[in-house]
SEDREN-414644 format. One record per residue (C-alpha): x, y, z; chain. Coordinates in Angstrom, 2 decimals, padded with zeros to 5 digits. Example, Ala and Ser with C-alpha at 12.3 -4.5 7.8 and 13.67 -1.06 7.14 Angstrom:
% residues 2
R_x_y_z_chain
R_012.30_-004.50_007.80_A .
R_013.67_-001.06_007.14_A .
END
This chain:
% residues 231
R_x_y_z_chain
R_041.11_036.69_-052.87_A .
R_043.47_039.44_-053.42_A .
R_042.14_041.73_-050.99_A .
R_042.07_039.19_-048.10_A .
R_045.91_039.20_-048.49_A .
R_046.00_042.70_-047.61_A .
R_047.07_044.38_-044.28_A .
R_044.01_045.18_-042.34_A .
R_043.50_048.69_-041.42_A .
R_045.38_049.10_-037.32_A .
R_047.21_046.68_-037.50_A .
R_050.53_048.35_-037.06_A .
R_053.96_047.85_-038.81_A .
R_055.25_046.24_-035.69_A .
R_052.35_043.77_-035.21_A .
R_052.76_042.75_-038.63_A .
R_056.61_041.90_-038.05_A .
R_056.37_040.41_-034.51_A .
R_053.11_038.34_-036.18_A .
R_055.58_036.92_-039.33_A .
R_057.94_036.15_-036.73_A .
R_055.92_034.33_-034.72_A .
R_054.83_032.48_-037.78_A .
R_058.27_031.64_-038.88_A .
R_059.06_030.20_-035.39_A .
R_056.20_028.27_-035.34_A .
R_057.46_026.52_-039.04_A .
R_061.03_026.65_-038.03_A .
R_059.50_024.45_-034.68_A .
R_058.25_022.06_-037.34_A .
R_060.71_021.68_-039.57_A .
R_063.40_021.10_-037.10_A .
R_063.54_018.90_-034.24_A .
R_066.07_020.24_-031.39_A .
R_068.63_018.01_-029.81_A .
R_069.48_019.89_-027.40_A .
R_068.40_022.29_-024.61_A .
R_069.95_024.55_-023.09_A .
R_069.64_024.71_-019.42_A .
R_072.48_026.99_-017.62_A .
R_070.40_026.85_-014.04_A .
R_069.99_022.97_-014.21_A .
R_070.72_022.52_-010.48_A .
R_071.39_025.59_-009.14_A .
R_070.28_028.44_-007.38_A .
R_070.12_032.04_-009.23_A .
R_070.74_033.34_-005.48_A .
R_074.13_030.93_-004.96_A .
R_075.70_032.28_-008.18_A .
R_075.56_036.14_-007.91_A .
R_077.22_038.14_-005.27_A .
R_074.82_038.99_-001.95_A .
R_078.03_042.09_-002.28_A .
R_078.96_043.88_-005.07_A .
R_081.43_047.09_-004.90_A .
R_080.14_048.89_-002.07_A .
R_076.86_047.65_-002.89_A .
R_075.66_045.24_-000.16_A .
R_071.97_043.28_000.15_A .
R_069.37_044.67_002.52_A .
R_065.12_043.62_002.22_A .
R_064.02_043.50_-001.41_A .
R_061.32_046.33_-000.55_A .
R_060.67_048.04_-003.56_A .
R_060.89_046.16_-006.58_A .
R_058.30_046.19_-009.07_A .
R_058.01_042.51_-009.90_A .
R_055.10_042.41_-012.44_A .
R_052.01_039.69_-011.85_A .
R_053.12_038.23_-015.09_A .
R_055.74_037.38_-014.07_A .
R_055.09_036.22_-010.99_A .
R_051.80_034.20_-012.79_A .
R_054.06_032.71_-015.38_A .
R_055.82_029.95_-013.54_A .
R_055.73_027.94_-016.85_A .
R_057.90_030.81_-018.66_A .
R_060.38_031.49_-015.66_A .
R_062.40_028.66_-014.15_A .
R_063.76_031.34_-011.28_A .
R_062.89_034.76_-010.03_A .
R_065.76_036.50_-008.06_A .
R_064.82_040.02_-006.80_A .
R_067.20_042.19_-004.41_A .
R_067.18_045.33_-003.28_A .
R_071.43_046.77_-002.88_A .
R_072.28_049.84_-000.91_A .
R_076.08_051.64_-000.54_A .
R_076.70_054.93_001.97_A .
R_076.65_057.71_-000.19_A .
R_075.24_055.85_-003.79_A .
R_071.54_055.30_-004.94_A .
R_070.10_052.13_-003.60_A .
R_069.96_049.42_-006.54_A .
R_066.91_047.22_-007.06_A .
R_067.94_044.05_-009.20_A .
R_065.13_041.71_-010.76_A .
R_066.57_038.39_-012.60_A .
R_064.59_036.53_-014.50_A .
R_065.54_033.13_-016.17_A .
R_063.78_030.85_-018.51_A .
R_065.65_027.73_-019.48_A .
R_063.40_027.00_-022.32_A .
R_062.71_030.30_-024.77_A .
R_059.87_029.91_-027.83_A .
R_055.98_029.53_-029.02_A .
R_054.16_031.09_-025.73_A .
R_057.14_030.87_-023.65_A .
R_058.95_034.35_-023.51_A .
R_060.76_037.24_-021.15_A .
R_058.62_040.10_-020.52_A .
R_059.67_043.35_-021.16_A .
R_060.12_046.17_-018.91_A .
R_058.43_048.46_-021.79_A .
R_055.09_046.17_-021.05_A .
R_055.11_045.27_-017.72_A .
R_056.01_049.31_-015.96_A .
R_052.60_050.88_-017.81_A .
R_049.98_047.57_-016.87_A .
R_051.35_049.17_-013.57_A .
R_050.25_052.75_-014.03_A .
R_053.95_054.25_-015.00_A .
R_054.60_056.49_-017.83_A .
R_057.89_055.80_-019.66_A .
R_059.98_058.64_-021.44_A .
R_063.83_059.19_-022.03_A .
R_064.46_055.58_-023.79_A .
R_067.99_054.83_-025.00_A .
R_069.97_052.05_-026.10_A .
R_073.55_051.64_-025.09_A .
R_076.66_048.92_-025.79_A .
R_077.85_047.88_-021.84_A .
R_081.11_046.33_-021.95_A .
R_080.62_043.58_-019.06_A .
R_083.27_041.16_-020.02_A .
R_086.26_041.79_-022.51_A .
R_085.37_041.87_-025.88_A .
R_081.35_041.25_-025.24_A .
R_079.09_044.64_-025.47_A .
R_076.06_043.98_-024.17_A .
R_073.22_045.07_-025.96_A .
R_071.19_047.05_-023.51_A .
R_067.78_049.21_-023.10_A .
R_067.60_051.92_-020.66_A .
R_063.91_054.50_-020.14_A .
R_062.50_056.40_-017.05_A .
R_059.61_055.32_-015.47_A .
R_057.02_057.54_-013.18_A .
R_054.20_057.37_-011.26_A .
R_052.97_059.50_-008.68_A .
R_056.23_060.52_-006.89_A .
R_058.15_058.12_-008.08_A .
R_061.03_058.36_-010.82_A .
R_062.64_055.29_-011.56_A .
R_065.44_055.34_-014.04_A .
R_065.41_051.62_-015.77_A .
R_068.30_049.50_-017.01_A .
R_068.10_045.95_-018.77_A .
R_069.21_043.52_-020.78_A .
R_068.24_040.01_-021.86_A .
R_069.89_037.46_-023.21_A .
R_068.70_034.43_-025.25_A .
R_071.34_032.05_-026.20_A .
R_074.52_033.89_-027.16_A .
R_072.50_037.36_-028.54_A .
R_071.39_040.18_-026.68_A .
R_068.31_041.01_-028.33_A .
R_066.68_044.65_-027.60_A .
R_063.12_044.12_-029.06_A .
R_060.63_041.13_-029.59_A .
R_061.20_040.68_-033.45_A .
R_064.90_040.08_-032.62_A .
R_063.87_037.64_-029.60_A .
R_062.40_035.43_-032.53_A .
R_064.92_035.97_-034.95_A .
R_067.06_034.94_-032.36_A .
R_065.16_031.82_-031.53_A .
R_064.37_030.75_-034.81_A .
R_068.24_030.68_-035.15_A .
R_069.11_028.72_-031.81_A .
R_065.80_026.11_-033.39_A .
R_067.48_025.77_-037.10_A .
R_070.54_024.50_-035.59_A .
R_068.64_021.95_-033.17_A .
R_068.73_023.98_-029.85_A .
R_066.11_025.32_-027.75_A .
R_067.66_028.45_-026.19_A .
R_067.14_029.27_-022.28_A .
R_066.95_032.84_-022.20_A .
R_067.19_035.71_-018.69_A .
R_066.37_039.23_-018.66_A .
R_068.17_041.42_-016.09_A .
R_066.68_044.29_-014.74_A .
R_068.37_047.09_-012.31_A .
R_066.78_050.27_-011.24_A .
R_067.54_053.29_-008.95_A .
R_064.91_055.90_-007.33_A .
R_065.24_060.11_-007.99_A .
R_065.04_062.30_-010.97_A .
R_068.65_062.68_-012.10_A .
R_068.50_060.28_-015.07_A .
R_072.15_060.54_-016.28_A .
R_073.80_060.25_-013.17_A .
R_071.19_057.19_-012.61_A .
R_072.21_055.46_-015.89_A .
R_075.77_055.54_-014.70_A .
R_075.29_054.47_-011.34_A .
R_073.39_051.52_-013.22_A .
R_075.81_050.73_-015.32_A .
R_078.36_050.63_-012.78_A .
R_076.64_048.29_-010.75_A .
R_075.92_046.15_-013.65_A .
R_079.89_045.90_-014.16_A .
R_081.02_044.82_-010.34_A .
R_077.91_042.29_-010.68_A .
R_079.25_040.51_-013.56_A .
R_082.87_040.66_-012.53_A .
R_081.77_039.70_-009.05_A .
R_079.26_036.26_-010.11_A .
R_080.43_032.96_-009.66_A .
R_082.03_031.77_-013.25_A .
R_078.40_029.59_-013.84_A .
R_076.47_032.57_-012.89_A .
R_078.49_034.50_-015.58_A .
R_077.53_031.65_-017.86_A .
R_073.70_032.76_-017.12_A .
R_074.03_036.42_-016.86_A .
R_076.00_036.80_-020.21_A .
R_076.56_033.77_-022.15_A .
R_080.36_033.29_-020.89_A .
R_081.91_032.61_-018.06_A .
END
Protein backbone atom coordinates (compact mmCIF):
# COMPACT_ATOMS: atom_id res chain seq x y z
CA UNK A 1 0.00 0.00 0.00
CA UNK A 2 2.76 2.21 0.95
CA UNK A 3 4.62 2.03 -2.13
CA UNK A 4 1.62 2.79 -4.41
CA UNK A 5 1.63 6.22 -2.66
CA UNK A 6 4.92 6.90 -3.97
CA UNK A 7 5.98 9.22 -6.90
CA UNK A 8 6.49 7.13 -9.93
CA UNK A 9 9.79 7.26 -11.50
CA UNK A 10 9.45 10.51 -14.64
CA UNK A 11 7.06 11.95 -13.43
CA UNK A 12 8.57 15.33 -12.89
CA UNK A 13 8.32 17.86 -9.95
CA UNK A 14 6.17 20.05 -12.09
CA UNK A 15 3.71 17.32 -13.21
CA UNK A 16 3.29 16.40 -9.75
CA UNK A 17 2.28 20.12 -8.76
CA UNK A 18 0.20 21.04 -11.86
CA UNK A 19 -1.49 17.25 -11.20
CA UNK A 20 -2.38 18.31 -7.18
CA UNK A 21 -3.63 21.37 -8.59
CA UNK A 22 -5.74 20.06 -10.89
CA UNK A 23 -7.01 17.81 -8.19
CA UNK A 24 -7.71 20.55 -5.80
CA UNK A 25 -9.75 22.41 -8.50
CA UNK A 26 -11.60 19.61 -9.28
CA UNK A 27 -12.71 19.33 -5.16
CA UNK A 28 -12.82 23.02 -4.80
CA UNK A 29 -15.54 22.62 -8.09
CA UNK A 30 -17.41 20.32 -5.74
CA UNK A 31 -17.44 21.78 -2.73
CA UNK A 32 -18.49 25.12 -3.93
CA UNK A 33 -21.15 26.09 -6.16
CA UNK A 34 -20.37 29.57 -8.06
CA UNK A 35 -22.90 32.33 -8.23
CA UNK A 36 -21.47 34.14 -10.43
CA UNK A 37 -19.58 34.32 -13.75
CA UNK A 38 -17.65 36.48 -14.93
CA UNK A 39 -18.12 37.51 -18.44
CA UNK A 40 -16.24 40.98 -19.41
CA UNK A 41 -16.95 40.32 -23.44
CA UNK A 42 -20.74 39.56 -22.83
CA UNK A 43 -21.84 41.53 -25.92
CA UNK A 44 -19.07 42.88 -27.38
CA UNK A 45 -16.54 42.70 -29.84
CA UNK A 46 -12.67 42.18 -28.76
CA UNK A 47 -12.06 44.20 -32.18
CA UNK A 48 -14.58 47.35 -31.05
CA UNK A 49 -12.72 47.77 -27.72
CA UNK A 50 -8.96 48.05 -28.62
CA UNK A 51 -7.48 50.69 -30.74
CA UNK A 52 -7.18 49.71 -34.80
CA UNK A 53 -4.13 52.82 -33.81
CA UNK A 54 -1.90 52.84 -31.19
CA UNK A 55 1.18 55.46 -30.94
CA UNK A 56 2.49 55.41 -34.28
CA UNK A 57 1.47 51.97 -34.54
CA UNK A 58 -1.35 51.63 -37.11
CA UNK A 59 -3.27 48.15 -38.44
CA UNK A 60 -2.26 46.68 -41.77
CA UNK A 61 -3.17 42.53 -42.89
CA UNK A 62 -2.64 40.21 -39.94
CA UNK A 63 0.05 38.23 -42.15
CA UNK A 64 2.27 36.69 -39.89
CA UNK A 65 0.94 35.66 -36.75
CA UNK A 66 1.45 32.37 -35.41
CA UNK A 67 -2.03 31.51 -34.18
CA UNK A 68 -1.63 27.88 -32.90
CA UNK A 69 -4.36 25.00 -34.15
CA UNK A 70 -5.25 24.76 -30.54
CA UNK A 71 -6.31 27.50 -30.39
CA UNK A 72 -7.98 27.90 -33.27
CA UNK A 73 -9.60 24.03 -32.51
CA UNK A 74 -10.65 25.09 -29.08
CA UNK A 75 -13.73 27.16 -29.70
CA UNK A 76 -15.12 25.74 -26.37
CA UNK A 77 -12.03 27.35 -24.37
CA UNK A 78 -11.92 30.78 -26.32
CA UNK A 79 -15.01 32.98 -26.53
CA UNK A 80 -12.89 35.47 -29.09
CA UNK A 81 -9.73 35.39 -31.08
CA UNK A 82 -8.41 38.89 -32.12
CA UNK A 83 -5.14 38.75 -34.16
CA UNK A 84 -3.46 42.00 -35.82
CA UNK A 85 -0.57 42.63 -37.35
CA UNK A 86 0.71 46.84 -36.40
CA UNK A 87 3.37 48.59 -38.37
CA UNK A 88 5.01 52.40 -37.60
CA UNK A 89 7.80 54.13 -40.19
CA UNK A 90 10.92 53.54 -38.65
CA UNK A 91 9.74 50.79 -35.58
CA UNK A 92 9.46 46.90 -35.79
CA UNK A 93 6.13 45.78 -37.05
CA UNK A 94 3.98 44.38 -33.98
CA UNK A 95 1.96 41.18 -34.27
CA UNK A 96 -0.81 41.13 -31.44
CA UNK A 97 -2.79 37.77 -30.68
CA UNK A 98 -5.78 38.19 -27.94
CA UNK A 99 -7.24 35.52 -26.63
CA UNK A 100 -10.31 35.53 -24.22
CA UNK A 101 -12.12 32.88 -22.37
CA UNK A 102 -15.05 34.02 -20.31
CA UNK A 103 -15.24 30.86 -18.41
CA UNK A 104 -11.56 29.61 -16.93
CA UNK A 105 -11.36 25.84 -15.09
CA UNK A 106 -11.46 21.77 -15.35
CA UNK A 107 -10.46 21.37 -19.28
CA UNK A 108 -11.09 24.87 -20.07
CA UNK A 109 -7.72 26.88 -20.08
CA UNK A 110 -5.32 29.64 -22.04
CA UNK A 111 -2.57 28.09 -23.84
CA UNK A 112 0.72 29.11 -23.37
CA UNK A 113 3.10 30.56 -25.71
CA UNK A 114 5.88 28.14 -24.04
CA UNK A 115 3.56 25.11 -25.58
CA UNK A 116 2.10 26.24 -28.49
CA UNK A 117 5.75 28.03 -30.40
CA UNK A 118 7.69 24.32 -30.19
CA UNK A 119 4.31 21.96 -31.50
CA UNK A 120 5.29 24.53 -34.27
CA UNK A 121 8.91 23.63 -34.81
CA UNK A 122 10.49 26.85 -32.80
CA UNK A 123 13.18 26.63 -30.31
CA UNK A 124 12.75 28.99 -27.32
CA UNK A 125 15.82 30.52 -25.37
CA UNK A 126 16.40 33.94 -23.50
CA UNK A 127 13.13 33.61 -21.11
CA UNK A 128 12.54 36.40 -18.59
CA UNK A 129 9.96 37.64 -16.42
CA UNK A 130 9.31 41.29 -15.98
CA UNK A 131 6.70 43.72 -13.78
CA UNK A 132 4.97 46.15 -16.81
CA UNK A 133 3.41 49.02 -15.29
CA UNK A 134 0.20 49.38 -17.69
CA UNK A 135 -2.06 51.30 -15.47
CA UNK A 136 -1.06 53.26 -12.19
CA UNK A 137 -0.39 51.23 -9.43
CA UNK A 138 -1.03 47.67 -11.38
CA UNK A 139 2.38 45.75 -12.53
CA UNK A 140 1.56 43.34 -14.72
CA UNK A 141 3.00 40.15 -14.29
CA UNK A 142 4.57 39.29 -17.59
CA UNK A 143 6.68 36.44 -19.54
CA UNK A 144 8.93 37.36 -22.27
CA UNK A 145 11.45 34.31 -24.49
CA UNK A 146 12.81 34.25 -28.13
CA UNK A 147 11.53 32.04 -30.47
CA UNK A 148 13.36 30.62 -33.86
CA UNK A 149 12.91 28.67 -36.62
CA UNK A 150 14.58 28.61 -39.77
CA UNK A 151 15.22 32.37 -40.39
CA UNK A 152 13.03 33.54 -38.22
CA UNK A 153 13.69 35.26 -34.70
CA UNK A 154 10.76 36.25 -32.95
CA UNK A 155 11.18 37.97 -29.66
CA UNK A 156 7.83 37.04 -27.51
CA UNK A 157 5.90 39.11 -24.99
CA UNK A 158 2.71 38.02 -22.89
CA UNK A 159 0.65 38.14 -20.26
CA UNK A 160 -2.60 36.57 -19.09
CA UNK A 161 -4.91 37.42 -16.85
CA UNK A 162 -7.52 35.35 -14.94
CA UNK A 163 -9.74 37.27 -12.73
CA UNK A 164 -7.82 40.03 -10.98
CA UNK A 165 -4.13 37.95 -10.99
CA UNK A 166 -1.65 37.80 -13.54
CA UNK A 167 -0.50 34.41 -13.27
CA UNK A 168 2.99 33.44 -15.10
CA UNK A 169 2.79 29.57 -14.97
CA UNK A 170 -0.02 26.82 -14.94
CA UNK A 171 0.19 25.93 -11.12
CA UNK A 172 -0.61 29.63 -10.44
CA UNK A 173 -3.51 29.55 -13.20
CA UNK A 174 -5.15 26.96 -10.71
CA UNK A 175 -4.25 28.49 -7.65
CA UNK A 176 -5.75 31.32 -9.09
CA UNK A 177 -8.94 29.60 -10.06
CA UNK A 178 -9.41 27.61 -7.18
CA UNK A 179 -9.49 31.09 -5.44
CA UNK A 180 -12.01 32.92 -7.88
CA UNK A 181 -14.25 29.07 -7.23
CA UNK A 182 -13.97 29.29 -3.16
CA UNK A 183 -15.54 32.57 -3.23
CA UNK A 184 -18.43 31.46 -5.76
CA UNK A 185 -17.01 32.89 -9.09
CA UNK A 186 -16.00 31.31 -12.18
CA UNK A 187 -13.23 33.56 -13.53
CA UNK A 188 -13.09 34.54 -17.43
CA UNK A 189 -9.58 34.68 -18.13
CA UNK A 190 -7.37 36.38 -21.71
CA UNK A 191 -3.89 35.90 -22.58
CA UNK A 192 -2.21 38.67 -24.62
CA UNK A 193 0.41 38.00 -26.85
CA UNK A 194 2.71 40.66 -28.90
CA UNK A 195 5.69 39.82 -30.96
CA UNK A 196 8.25 41.58 -33.25
CA UNK A 197 10.59 39.92 -36.10
CA UNK A 198 14.84 40.33 -36.02
CA UNK A 199 17.52 39.26 -33.70
CA UNK A 200 18.02 42.24 -31.41
CA UNK A 201 16.17 40.86 -28.36
CA UNK A 202 16.58 43.83 -25.96
CA UNK A 203 15.72 46.46 -28.17
CA UNK A 204 12.66 43.99 -29.16
CA UNK A 205 11.51 43.63 -25.51
CA UNK A 206 11.31 47.37 -25.32
CA UNK A 207 9.69 48.04 -28.41
CA UNK A 208 7.14 45.36 -26.92
CA UNK A 209 6.69 46.80 -23.98
CA UNK A 210 6.10 50.07 -25.38
CA UNK A 211 3.47 49.01 -27.50
CA UNK A 212 1.88 47.14 -24.77
CA UNK A 213 1.65 50.63 -22.82
CA UNK A 214 -0.09 52.96 -25.74
CA UNK A 215 -2.48 49.74 -26.18
CA UNK A 216 -3.75 49.82 -22.77
CA UNK A 217 -3.85 53.57 -22.42
CA UNK A 218 -5.37 53.70 -25.86
CA UNK A 219 -8.54 50.72 -25.27
CA UNK A 220 -11.88 51.70 -24.75
CA UNK A 221 -12.46 51.81 -20.68
CA UNK A 222 -14.44 48.05 -21.13
CA UNK A 223 -11.63 46.83 -23.16
CA UNK A 224 -9.31 47.91 -20.25
CA UNK A 225 -11.70 45.98 -18.07
CA UNK A 226 -10.66 42.76 -20.32
CA UNK A 227 -7.11 43.45 -21.01
CA UNK A 228 -6.19 44.13 -17.27
CA UNK A 229 -8.85 43.72 -14.81
CA UNK A 230 -9.61 47.66 -14.51
CA UNK A 231 -10.80 50.05 -16.44
Amino acid sequence: MTESLLPRPGISRRGLVIGGAMALTSAAAWGVQPRHTEHRLAHRKLGDLIARRVGQWSVTAPAGVIVPTEEVANTDGYDQLLTRVYVAPGLPTIMLLIAYGSTQGGSLQLHRPETCYPGQGFRLSAFADSDLPLAPGLPVQARGFTARRDERTERVLYWTRIADRFPRNTAQEYATIIRSVLRGTVPDGILVRVSSIGPDDRGAESELARFAQEMVATATPAGRQVLIGVG
